[in-house]
N, C-alpha and C positions, 0 to 999 in steps of 0.2 A: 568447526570453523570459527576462527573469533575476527571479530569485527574492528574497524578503527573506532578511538575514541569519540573522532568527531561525528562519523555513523551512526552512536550512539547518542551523544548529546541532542545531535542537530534532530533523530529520532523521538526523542526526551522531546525537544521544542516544537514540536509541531502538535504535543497535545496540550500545549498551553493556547491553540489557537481556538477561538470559540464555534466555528464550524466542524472541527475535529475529532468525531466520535474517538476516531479507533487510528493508532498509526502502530506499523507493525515492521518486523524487519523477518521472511520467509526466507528459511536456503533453499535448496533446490529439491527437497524430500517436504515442504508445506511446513517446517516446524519453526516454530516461533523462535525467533533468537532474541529479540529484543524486542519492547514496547509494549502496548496492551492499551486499556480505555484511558479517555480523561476518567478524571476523579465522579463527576458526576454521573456519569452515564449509566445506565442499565444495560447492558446486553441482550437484543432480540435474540443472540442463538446461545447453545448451551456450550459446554466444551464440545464433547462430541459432535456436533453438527458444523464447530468451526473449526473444528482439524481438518473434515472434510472440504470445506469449502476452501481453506489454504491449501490442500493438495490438488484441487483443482483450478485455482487459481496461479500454481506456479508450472503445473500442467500447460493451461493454454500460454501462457506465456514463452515456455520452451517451443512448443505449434510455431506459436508467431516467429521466433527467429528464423522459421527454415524459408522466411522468403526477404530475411535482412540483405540477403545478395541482389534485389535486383529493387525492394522498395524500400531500401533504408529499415535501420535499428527503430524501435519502437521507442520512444520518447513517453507515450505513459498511454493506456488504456482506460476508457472510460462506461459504465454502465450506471443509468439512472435508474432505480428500483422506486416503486412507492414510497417506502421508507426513509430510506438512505440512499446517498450515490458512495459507489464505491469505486476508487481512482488506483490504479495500479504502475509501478515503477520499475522497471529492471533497474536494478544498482549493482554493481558488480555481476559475480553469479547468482546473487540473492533476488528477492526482488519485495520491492517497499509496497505493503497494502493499506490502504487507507480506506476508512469509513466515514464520511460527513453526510455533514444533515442534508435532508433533501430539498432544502431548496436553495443548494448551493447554484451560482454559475460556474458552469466545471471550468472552461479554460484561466479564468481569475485566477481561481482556484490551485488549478494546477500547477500556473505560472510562480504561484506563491509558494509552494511546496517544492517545486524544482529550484526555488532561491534559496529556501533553507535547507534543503538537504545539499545544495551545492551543485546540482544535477549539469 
């Protein structure tokens, strides 16, 4: 599946943002299409541990649509972990994963990521 331009870039810009571990572009099988870490970051999980975590991640996501008939489309998902919050986006069929630091305020947050991806 190839993605637009601006999906890509605007993907690209959101790891110039300083709260921004991780910003990712999933299709609908968990696989990475675009993005990956800022430059600085370490990665808490290995490969292997974050193929799974994107297949489950766009797992519950597909869950979630089967009640967009009576509570509306999902606008973006959120979970606070010790570590990280990790902020989730349906985009197209795809759907946008993000990783920021933990002591982000999520809705700021989110607000700001649905301006640059255009959401």
């Amino acid at each position: 599946m190839t993605l637009s331009d601006s999906i890509k870039h605007n993907c690209e810009k959101l790891l110039k943002e300083p709260e921004i571990r991780f910003a990712g572009i999933l299709d609908p099988m968990g696989s990475l299409l675009v993005g990956g870490f800022r430059s600085d970051v370490e990665p808490l999980k290995d490969d292997a541990e974050r193929k799974k975590l994107f297949m489950e991640v766009v797992l519950r996501q597909k869950t979630r649509e089967e009640f967009d008939y009576n509570l509306g489309p999902v606008e973006y998902a959120a979970a606070r972990r010790k570590n990280v919050v990790i902020l989730i986006f349906p985009i197209e069929k795809n759907v946008l994963f993000i990783s920021a630091e933990k002591n982000i305020e999520i809705d700021p947050t989110a607000a700001k990521i649905m301006e640059i991806m255009g959401l």
